[in-house]
C-alpha positions in Angstrom: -13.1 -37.7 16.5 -10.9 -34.8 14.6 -7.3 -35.9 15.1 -5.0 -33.6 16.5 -2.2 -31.5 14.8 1.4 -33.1 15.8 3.8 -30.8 17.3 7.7 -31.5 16.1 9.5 -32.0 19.5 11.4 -29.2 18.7 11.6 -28.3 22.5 9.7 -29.4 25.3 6.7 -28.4 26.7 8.0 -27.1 29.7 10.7 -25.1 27.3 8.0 -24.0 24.8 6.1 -22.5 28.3 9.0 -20.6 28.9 9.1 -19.2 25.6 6.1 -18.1 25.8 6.5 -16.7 29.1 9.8 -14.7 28.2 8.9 -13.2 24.8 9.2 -9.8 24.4 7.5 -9.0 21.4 2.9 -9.3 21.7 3.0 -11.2 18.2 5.9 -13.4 19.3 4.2 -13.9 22.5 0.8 -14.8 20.9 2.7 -17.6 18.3 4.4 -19.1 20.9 1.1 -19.4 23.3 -0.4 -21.2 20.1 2.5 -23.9 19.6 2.5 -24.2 23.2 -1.2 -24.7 24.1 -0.9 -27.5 21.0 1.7 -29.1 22.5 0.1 -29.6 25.7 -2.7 -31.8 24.2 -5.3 -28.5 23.6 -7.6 -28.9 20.5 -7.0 -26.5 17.9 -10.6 -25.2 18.7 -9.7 -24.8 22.0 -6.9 -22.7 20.7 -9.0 -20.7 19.0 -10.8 -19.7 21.2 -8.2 -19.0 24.0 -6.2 -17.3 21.4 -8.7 -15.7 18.7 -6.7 -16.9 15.9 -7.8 -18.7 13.1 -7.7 -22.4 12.5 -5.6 -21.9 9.2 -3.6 -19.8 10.8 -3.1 -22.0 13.2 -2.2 -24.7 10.8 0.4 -22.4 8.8 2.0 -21.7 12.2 2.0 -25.2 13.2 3.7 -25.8 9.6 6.2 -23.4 9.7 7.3 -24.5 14.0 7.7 -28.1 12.4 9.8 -27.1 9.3 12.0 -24.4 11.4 11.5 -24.4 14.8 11.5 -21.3 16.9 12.9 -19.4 14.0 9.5 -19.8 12.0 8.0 -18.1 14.7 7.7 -14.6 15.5 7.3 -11.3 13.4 8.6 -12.2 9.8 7.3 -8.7 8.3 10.5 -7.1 9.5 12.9 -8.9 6.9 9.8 -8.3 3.9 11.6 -4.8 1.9 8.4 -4.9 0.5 7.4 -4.1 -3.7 9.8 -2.6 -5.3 9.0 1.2 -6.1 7.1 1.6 -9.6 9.4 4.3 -11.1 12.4 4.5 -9.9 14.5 8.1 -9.0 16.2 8.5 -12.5 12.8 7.9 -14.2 11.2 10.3 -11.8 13.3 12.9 -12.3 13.5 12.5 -16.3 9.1 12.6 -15.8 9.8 15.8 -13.9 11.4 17.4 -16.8 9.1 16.2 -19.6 6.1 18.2 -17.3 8.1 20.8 -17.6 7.4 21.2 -21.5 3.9 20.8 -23.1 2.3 17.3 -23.4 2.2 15.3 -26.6 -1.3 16.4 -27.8 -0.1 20.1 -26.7 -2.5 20.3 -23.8 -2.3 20.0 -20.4 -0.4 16.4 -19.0 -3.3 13.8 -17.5 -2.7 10.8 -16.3 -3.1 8.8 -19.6 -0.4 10.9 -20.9 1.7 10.4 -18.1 0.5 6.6 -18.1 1.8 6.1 -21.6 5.0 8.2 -21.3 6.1 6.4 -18.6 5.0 2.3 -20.2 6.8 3.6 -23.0 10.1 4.9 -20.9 9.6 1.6 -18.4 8.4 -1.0 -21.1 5.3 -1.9 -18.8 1.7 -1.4 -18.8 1.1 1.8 -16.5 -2.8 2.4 -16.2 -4.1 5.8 -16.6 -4.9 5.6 -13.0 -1.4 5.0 -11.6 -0.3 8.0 -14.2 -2.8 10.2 -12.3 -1.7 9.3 -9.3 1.9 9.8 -10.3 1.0 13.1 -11.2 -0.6 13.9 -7.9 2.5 12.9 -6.1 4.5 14.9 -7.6 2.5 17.8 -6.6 0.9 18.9 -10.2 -2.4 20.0 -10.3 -4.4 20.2 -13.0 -6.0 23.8 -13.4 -9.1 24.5 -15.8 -10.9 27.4 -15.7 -14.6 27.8 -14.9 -16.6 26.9 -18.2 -18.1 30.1 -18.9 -22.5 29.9 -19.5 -23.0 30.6 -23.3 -26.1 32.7 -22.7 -24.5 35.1 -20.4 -24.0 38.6 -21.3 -20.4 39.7 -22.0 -21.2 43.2 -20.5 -22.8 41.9 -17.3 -19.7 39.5 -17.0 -17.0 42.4 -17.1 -19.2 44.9 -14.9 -19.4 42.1 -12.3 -15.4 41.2 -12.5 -14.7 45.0 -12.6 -17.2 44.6 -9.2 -15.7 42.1 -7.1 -12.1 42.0 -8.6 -12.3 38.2 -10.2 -10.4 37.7 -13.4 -10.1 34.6 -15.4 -7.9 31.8 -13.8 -4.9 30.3 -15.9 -5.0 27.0 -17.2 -1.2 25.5 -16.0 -0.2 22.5 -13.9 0.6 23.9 -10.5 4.3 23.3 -9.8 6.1 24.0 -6.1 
């Protein structure tokens, strides 16, 4: 027979029940129903199915009710700031102005360009991916014109722009 998970006698049953009873928050609610149902003798299965939590969730609960009591309980995202931003304003803006000017081959910027400017402004590894995507956040677009068909006829090409009005597009990042 599975032995069961001890509960720290925190508070009582009876206490725990009105916890659970009174809590304002769905989350909260939920957590407290688990340490609750546990303390009343219920299996952890049990739990899990009343519940629909998982069993190691239920145990990392159940860990953190018998390290802190009621305070290990509840929604813990809201004190989490979260990762710190990858660039940070001053960098930003200093990127700004170096898309301003022409990129170090003399092309347009991509994001391996922007990738390496920035690991060698930050001192980290930025991957070409998180340059592009840097780029795109910062509303630039990368504009290359239409590769023209090297058998066409230059005649029938201007006749049909003189037709319809197309010209030839620019090749420039787009900036707001």
């Amino acid at each position: 027979m599975p032995r069961r998970i001890s509960i720290a006698p925190h508070l009582s049953t009876e206490e725990l029940g009105r916890a659970y009873h009174q809590a304002q928050e769905g989350l909260e609610s939920r957590q407290y129903q688990i340490i609750w149902l546990l303390a009343k003798g219920k299996t952890t299965e049990e739990v899990q199915e009343i519940t629909g939590y998982s069993r190691i969730w239920i145990y990392e609960l159940v860990k953190r009710y018998n390290q802190l009591g009621l305070k290990g309980l509840g929604d813990r995202r809201k004190g989490n700031p979260g990762h710190p931003p990858l660039i940070d304003d001053v960098t930003q803006a200093q990127l700004w102005q170096a898309l301003q000017g022409t990129a170090p081959d003399g092309g347009l910027w991509n994001g391996r360009q922007v990738a390496d400017w920035l690991t060698g402004v930050t001192g980290r590894k930025i991957s070409r991916q998180r340059g592009w995507e840097i780029l795109r956040q910062m509303t630039f677009r990368l504009r290359v014109p239409r590769p023209a068909h090297i058998e066409s006829d230059e005649d029938e090409q201007q006749a049909w722009k003189k037709k319809t009005g197309n010209g030839v597009r620019g090749t420039s990042p787009e900036i707001p």
